[in-house]
Structure formats: structure tokens, C-alpha cells
N, C-alpha and C positions, 0 to 999 in steps of 0.2 A: 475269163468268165467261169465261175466255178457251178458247182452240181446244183445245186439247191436256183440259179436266176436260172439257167439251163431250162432246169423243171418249168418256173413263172415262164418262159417265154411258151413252152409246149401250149400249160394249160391255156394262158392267154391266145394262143394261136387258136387253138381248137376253140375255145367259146363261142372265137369271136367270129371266124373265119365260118367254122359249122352254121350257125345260123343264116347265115347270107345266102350259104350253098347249097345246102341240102332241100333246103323249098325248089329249085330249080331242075330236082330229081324228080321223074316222071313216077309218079305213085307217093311218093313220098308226101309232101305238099297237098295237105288237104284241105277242102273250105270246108269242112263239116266238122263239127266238134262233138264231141257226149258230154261235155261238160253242163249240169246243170245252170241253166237260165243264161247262156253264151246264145250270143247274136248270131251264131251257126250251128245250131246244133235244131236239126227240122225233126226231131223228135219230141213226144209231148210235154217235156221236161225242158227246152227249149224256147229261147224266146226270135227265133228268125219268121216268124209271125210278127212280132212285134215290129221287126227291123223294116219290113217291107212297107208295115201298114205304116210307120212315120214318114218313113221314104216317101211314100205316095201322099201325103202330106204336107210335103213341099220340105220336112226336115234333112239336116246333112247329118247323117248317123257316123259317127268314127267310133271307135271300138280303143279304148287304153289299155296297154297291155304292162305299163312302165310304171310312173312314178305320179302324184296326183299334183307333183311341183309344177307342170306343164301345162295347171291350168293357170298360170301368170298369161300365158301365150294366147286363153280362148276368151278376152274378155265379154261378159254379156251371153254366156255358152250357156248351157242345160245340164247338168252330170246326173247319171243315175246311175244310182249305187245298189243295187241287189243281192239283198243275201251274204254280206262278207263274212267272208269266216276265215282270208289267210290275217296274218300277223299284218297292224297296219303301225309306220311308224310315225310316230306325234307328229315328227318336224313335217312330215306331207301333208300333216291334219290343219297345221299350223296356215299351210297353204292354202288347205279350202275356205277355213274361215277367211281369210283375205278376199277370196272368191268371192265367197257370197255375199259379204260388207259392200263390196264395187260391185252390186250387180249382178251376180251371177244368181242362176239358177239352180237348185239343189232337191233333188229327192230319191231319200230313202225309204228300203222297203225292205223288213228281213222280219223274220218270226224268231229262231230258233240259234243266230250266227253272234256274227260280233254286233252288232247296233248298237248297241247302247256303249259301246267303245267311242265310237263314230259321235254320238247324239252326247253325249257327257264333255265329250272335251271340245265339241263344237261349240255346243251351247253357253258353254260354263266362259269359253273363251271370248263368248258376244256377252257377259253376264246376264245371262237369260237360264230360265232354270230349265232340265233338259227334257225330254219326253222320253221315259226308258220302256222298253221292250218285257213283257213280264217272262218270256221264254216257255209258255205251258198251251199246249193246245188251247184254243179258247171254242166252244160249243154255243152257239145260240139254238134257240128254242123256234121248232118251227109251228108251234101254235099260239106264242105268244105267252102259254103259259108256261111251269114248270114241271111238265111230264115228260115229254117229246124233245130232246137235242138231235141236233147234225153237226158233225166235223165241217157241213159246207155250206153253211148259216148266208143269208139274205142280208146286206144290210138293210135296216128297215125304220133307221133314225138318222138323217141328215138334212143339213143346212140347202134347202132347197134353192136359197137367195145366191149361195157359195157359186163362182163361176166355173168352179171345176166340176159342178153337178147338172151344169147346161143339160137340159132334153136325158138325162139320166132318171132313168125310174127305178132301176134293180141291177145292184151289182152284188156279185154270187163271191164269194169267199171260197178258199179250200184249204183246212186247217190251218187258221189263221193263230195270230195271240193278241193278247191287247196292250194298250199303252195305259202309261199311266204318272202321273206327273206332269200332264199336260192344263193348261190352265183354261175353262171355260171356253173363252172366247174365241180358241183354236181348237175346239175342238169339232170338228166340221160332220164326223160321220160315226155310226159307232152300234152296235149292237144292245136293244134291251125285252127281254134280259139275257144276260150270258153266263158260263160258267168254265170256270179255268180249271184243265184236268191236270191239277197240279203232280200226280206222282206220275203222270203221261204211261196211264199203265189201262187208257182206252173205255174202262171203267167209271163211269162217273156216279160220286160218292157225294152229295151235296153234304156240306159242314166240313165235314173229314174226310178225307183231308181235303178234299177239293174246294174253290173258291167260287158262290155265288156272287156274280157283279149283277147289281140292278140296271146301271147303264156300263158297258165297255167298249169305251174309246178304237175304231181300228184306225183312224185318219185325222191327222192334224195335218193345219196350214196355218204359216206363220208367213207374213208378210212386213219386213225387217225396218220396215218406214210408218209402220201402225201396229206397233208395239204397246197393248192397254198396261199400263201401270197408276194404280190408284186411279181407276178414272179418266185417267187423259193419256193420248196418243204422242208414245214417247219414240224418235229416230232409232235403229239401232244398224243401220245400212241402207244400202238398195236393194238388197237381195230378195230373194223366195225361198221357203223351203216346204215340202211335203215329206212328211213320214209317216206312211203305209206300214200296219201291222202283218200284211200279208203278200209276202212277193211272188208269189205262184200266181197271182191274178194277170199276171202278164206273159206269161210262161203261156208255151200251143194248145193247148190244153184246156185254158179258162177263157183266154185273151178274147175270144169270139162269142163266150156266155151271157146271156142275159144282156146288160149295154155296159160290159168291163170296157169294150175297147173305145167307145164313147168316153167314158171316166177316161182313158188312159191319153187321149185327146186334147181334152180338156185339159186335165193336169199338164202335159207339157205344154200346151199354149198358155194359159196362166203363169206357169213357172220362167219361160220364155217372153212371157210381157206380148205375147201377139195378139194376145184379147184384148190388149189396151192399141193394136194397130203398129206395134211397133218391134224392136228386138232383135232376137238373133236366131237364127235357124239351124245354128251347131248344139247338136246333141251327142254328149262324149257318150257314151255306156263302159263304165269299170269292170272290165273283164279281169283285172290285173286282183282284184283282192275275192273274187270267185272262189270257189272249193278248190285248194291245190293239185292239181294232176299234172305228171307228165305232159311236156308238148315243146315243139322245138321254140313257139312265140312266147310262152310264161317264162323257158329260161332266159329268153334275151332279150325278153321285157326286165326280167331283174336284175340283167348286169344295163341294162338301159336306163333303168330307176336310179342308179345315183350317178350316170352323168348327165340326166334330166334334170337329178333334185341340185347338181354341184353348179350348170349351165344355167338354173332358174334361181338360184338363192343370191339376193342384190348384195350380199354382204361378199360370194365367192367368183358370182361370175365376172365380177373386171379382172380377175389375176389366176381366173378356171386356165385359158391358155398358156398363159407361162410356167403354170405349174406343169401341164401336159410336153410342153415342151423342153422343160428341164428335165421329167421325168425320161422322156424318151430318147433326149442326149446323156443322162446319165444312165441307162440303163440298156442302151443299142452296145450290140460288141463294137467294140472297136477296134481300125487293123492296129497292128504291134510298131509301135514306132522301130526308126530305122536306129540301128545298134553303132556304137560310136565305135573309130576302129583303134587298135593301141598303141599309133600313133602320136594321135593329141593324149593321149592320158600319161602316158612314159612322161610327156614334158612337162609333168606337174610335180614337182620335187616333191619327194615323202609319200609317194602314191604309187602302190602297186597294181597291177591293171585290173588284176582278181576285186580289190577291193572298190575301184572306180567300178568296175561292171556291177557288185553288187550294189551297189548307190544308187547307178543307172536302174535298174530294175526296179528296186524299192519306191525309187521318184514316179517312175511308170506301171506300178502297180502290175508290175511282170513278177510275181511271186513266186510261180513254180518255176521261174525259167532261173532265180535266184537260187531255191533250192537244187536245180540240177546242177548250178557249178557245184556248190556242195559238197550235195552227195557226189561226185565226179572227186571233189577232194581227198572225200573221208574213203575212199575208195582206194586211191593212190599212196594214204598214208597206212589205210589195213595192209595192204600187200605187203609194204617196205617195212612195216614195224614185223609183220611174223614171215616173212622171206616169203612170200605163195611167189608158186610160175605164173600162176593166174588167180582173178576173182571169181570164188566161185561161193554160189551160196551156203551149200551142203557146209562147206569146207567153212567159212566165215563165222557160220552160227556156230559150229563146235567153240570154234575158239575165244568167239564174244561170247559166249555164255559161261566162260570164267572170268573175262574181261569184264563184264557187265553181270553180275550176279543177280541184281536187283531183276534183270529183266528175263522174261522168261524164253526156251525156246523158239515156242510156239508162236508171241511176239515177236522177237526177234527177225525170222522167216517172213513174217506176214509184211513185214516191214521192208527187210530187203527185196520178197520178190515183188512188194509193188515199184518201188524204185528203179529196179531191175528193167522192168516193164516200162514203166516212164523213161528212163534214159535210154530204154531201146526204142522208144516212138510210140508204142504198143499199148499206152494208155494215151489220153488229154493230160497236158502238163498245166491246167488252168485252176485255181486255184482261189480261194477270198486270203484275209488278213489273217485271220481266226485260224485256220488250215493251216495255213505256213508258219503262226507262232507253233501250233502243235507238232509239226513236223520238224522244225528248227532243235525243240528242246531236244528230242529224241536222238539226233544226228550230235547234238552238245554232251548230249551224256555220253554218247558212245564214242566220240572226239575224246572227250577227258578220260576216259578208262583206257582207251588205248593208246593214245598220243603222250599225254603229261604223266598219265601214270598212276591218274587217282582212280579212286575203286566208288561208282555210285551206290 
């Protein structure tokens, strides 16, 4: 086993092994997180407010830390996606839309992150056109007219019929942004009038450059079975989805303000189909594409994400094991087969034992232990071609370095004393293919300069 699988087996050890262990360190292992809008994090930035109040709800809240492949496994589930802003990759996205087509429950909520990553290739992928995120603070007016804005605007236009507005009279925003692309009939909630601080420099400048919206959109619902095209209600799944221009309404902070947590109710019982008496009571929360920080769960959430996404993808998981399992027969050390003795070899006419043993190696991928007869050769023949008492390095390089002119002293040396080192014990004799052609030539060249007589 040569340096380089060495190394893979360390880091693989440590990845995989540290995560198991170290939560089981007293202090180590925390449930509180700082991470904004994390299901542990009981600061105002924080949504463990939220966590409880579903809980007591009668919801099963689990926490994703991995791959979004693994909602194959929550059919009829809830996911709520807050705020993403790590890198998300297609093929998981490719997975939610399957989600939500069967059923599933979907809502997103980001002002300022990735969303419209999320909402582009979801949507586009159900061909439905998507509702994008404008990314600029959005201000509404708190008298109605255009004198007076607040970054913590009222909404004070929505669909009152909507069943996510049940017994909701005022739900309080806190620098939100608006949507836009979203088509009428979904548009459930929304600010009028509003204005987008487009150079986000807190200033607002109506014309220039900032953007007055007469109405702006914060809440759309899309319900995948009443789909208006031209008029008539066209299929496009079982699914639900909600996309909230403002994710901080769920956060400690707001969650309790005015009746947010009422809206936040509603909203996953709609999304979960309980208002219609029926559904699922697992609500995932994506912790896994949150702001990236440090933490021992994000890292083994990401080496967990693709054998989530490898375990959940129908095209890999019937032959996911045998590949695991060929990997880890091809890649486990394994002991040194037992060495033949030269006995059976002598009886094979035309075969000298030296060159049966190197056979034997090369078939067993015993590389360096080929290279030590070798060098053990080229060693026996330095001696008797320049008479030495003994092999000595000092002594070797003087004289191969007119034997071998091409090569320098300082190579030379660096050469013999790792050899030197190996054939005394004193290194690892292990070795890949690639290392041993390199070492072979070098032993060749110095073979022909001093044995045959030619000069490299």
C-alpha cells in the first residue's frame, strides 16, 4: 500500500470516525447552534421558537443536515427551506421537484440568499414560470401613502378567502424583498404600496435609483392540481408550494409578532394537506444549505450527502453496494501472500529463482519487495565490478558519478540512502506501479553504466 491510499485511508478515518466521537465528548456536543435561522439556535436570529411551537402542534420536526436526495424516503413530508445561501447541487433540486409532483409539501422563504436558484430550476422543471426574489430591501409605507416607509412594513393586502390567512389580521415583515414573476392568481399577499431600496444603501430615493412597486408581491401559493392556464385548471402534481419574501418572520424574534405565528400554522397545515383532514405530520427543516459555518454536523452532513444522494438515485442504488463493496476489497490492505520457496522454481527449466521471485511479486503486486531484490543485485555487482571491502554510500557515489555522469551527486545519494533505508527495514517497502517503474529506470541506468559498460 503505497503513501498517497496511506494518506485516503487517514483522512477517511478521521472524517468519518471524528463525527461519531466527538459529540460523545462532554462539552463538545452541543444543541445550541449561532447559526442563523437553525432549529437550535434560542437566540433572536434563531428559529428554536418555531421548532417547539410545531412540535406542540402535533408536527414531527427533523432537522436535514445531508442531501435533499432523501426526500425519495419522506413521502407526503413538509420541507422548509430558509434562507439558502450554501452552494445547492441541480441533481438534489432535481429530487425536490419529484417531491413536490407526488405530494409533497414545499416552502420557501429567503430575501437576500440563493432562492431564485431554488425557484428557477424548480419551477421551470414543472414548466411553470418561476416566482424570482428581487434581492433589495423592500419598504412599505406606513400611512398608506408615499411619505412615511418602514424596513418592518404590515402586510396590508391579502387574500382573506386563502386558508393560510385563517383568523390572521396582521402579519409584521422585517426587511423583507419582493417577488416578482409570480402570476395573479397566486399571488396571495403583498405590500401596497412599496419600494425597493435597490442600491440597499438605507436611503430611499423614489425614481433613482430606487424602485416604487404600486403593489409588491411577499407571498405566493401555488397549489400543483389547480394550475390557472388560459382559464382553466390545468394538473401539474399533488404538490403545495409557498414562497415567502421574508424569512426572518419565523426567526425568535418576529415569530411571536402580531399573528406571524398564526400565518406560520396555517401555512404548514395547508402545505401538509391537514386543513383538508388528512396528510403528513413530518416536517423536514433544511439546515443543510443555511449560511456555511463551522460545525462537526455540516461536515458529516456533506460527506453524508452523496451517500444519501448515491443510496437514493433509482438509476445507482441497486449496484450503490457492490460498488461499496468492491471498493473496500480493492482498497483494504491486504496480508502479503505466502512467498514460494526455491524448491518448486529450480524445477522449471530455463528459470532462475531471482527471476521466478520477481514474476511472483509483480503477479502480487509486491512492488517494493521486487525492487529490494534489485537493489540487493545492483549492490552485489557495485562491489565486485570496483573491488570495495564493503558498500558504502560515501564510497558508491564518488565512483557512480563517473560511472553515471548524467546523474548528479546529490541525486545519486538521495537515491542510495533511501534504498539503504529500505533494505535495512527502516523505511515501508510499499510502493503503487507508477513508483516502481520510476525507481526500476534509475537502478537500469546505473545497472548499464556499471555492469555492461555503457555510459547514460
Amino acid at each position: 500500500m503505497g503513501k498517497a491510499k496511506t494518506a485516503v485511508y487517514v483522512c477517511i478515518f478521521i472524517l468519518v470516525w471524528a463525527q461519531l466521537v466527538l459529540p460523545l465528548i462532554p462539552g463538545y456536543a452541543q444543541s445550541v447552534k449561532l447559526q442563523d435561522l437553525s432549529l437550535y439556535n434560542p437566540m433572536w436570529n434563531g428559529c428554536f421558537l418555531l421548532r417547539m411551537e410545531l412540535s406542540r402542534n402535533g408536527y414531527d420536526i427533523r432537522p436535514l443536515i445531508s442531501s435533499l436526495s432523501v426526500l425519495s424516503r419522506a413521502e407526503g413530508a413538509t420541507v422548509m427551506i430558509l434562507s439558502p445561501t450554501s452552494i445547492i447541487n441541480p441533481i438534489e433540486l432535481m429530487e425536490l421537484v419529484d417531491f413536490v409532483r407526488e405530494g409533497g409539501g414545499l416552502l420557501i422563504a429567503d430575501d437576500f440568499g440563493a432562492g431564485n436558484l431554488f425557484t428557477t430550476i424548480l419551477f421551470m422543471s414543472m414548466g411553470l414560470p418561476p416566482p424570482m426574489f428581487y434581492n433589495s430591501p423592500l419598504y412599505g409605507s406606513l400611512t398608506g401613502g408615499i411619505t412615511m416607509w418602514t424596513p418592518t412594513p404590515v402586510v396590508n393586502v391579502f387574500n382573506a378567502s386563502h386558508p393560510i390567512f385563517k383568523d390572521v389580521n396582521q402579519v409584521i415583515l422585517n426587511f423583507p424583498t419582493a417577488l416578482w414573476n409570480v402570476p395573479p392568481e397566486n399571488q396571495v399577499a403583498a405590500l401596497a404600496p412599496g419600494i425597493l431600496d435597490i442600491n440597499k444603501n438605507m436611503q430611499l430615493e423614489p425614481l433613482n435609483p430606487d424602485m416604487p412597486l404600486p403593489v409588491a408581491t411577499v407571498v405566493a401559493a401555488y397549489d400543483l392540481k389547480r394550475i390557472n392556464i388560459g382559464g382553466h385548471e390545468v394538473s401539474y402534481g399533488d404538490g403545495r408550494i409557498v414562497v415567502i419574501s421574508d424569512p426572518s418572520i419565523f426567526n425568535n424574534e418576529m415569530i411571536l409578532k402580531g399573528d406571524n405565528l398564526r400565518f406560520t400554522i396555517n401555512v404548514i397545515d395547508w402545505l401538509s394537506r391537514r386543513d383538508e383532514g388528512g396528510g403528513s405530520n413530518l416536517v423536514i427543516f433544511d439546515e443543510a444549505h443555511l449560511t456555511a459555518t463551522y460545525s462537526y454536523d455540516k461536515l458529516f452532513g456533506s460527506i453524508l450527502s452523496y451517500i444519501d444522494w448515491a443510496s437514493a438515485n433509482w438509476l445507482l442504488a441497486p449496484i450503490y453496494p457492490v460498488l461499496i463493496v468492491f471498493s473496500v476489497w480493492k482498497w483494504l490492505p491486504k496480508s502479503k501472500p505466502k512467498e514460494m520457496g526455491p524448491t518448486a522454481v529450480y524445477l522449471k527449466r530455463g528459470k532462475t529463482f531471482l527471476a521466478e521471485r520477481l514474476r511472483w511479486y509483480k503477479e502480487n503486486r509486491q512492488y517494493g519487495y521486487a525492487l529490494k531484490l534489485l537493489y540487493r543485485r545492483m549492490k552485489r555487482h557495485i562491489v565486485k565490478r570496483f573491488k570495495l571491502r564493503e558498500f558504502s554510500v560515501d564510497v558508491v557515489v564518488d565512483v557512480l558519478a563517473e560511472a553515471v555522469p548524467t546523474m548528479r551527486r546529490k541525486q545519486l545519494r538521495r537515491f542510495l540512502e533511501e534504498w539503504e533505508a529500505i533494505d535495512k527495514g527502516e523505511k515501508p517497502v510499499y510502493m503503487g506501479s507508477e513508483t516502481f517503474l520510476n525507481h526500476f529506470f534509475v537502478m537500469k541506468r546505473i545497472m548499464e553504466a556499471v555492469i555492461v559498460g555503457k555510459r547514460s
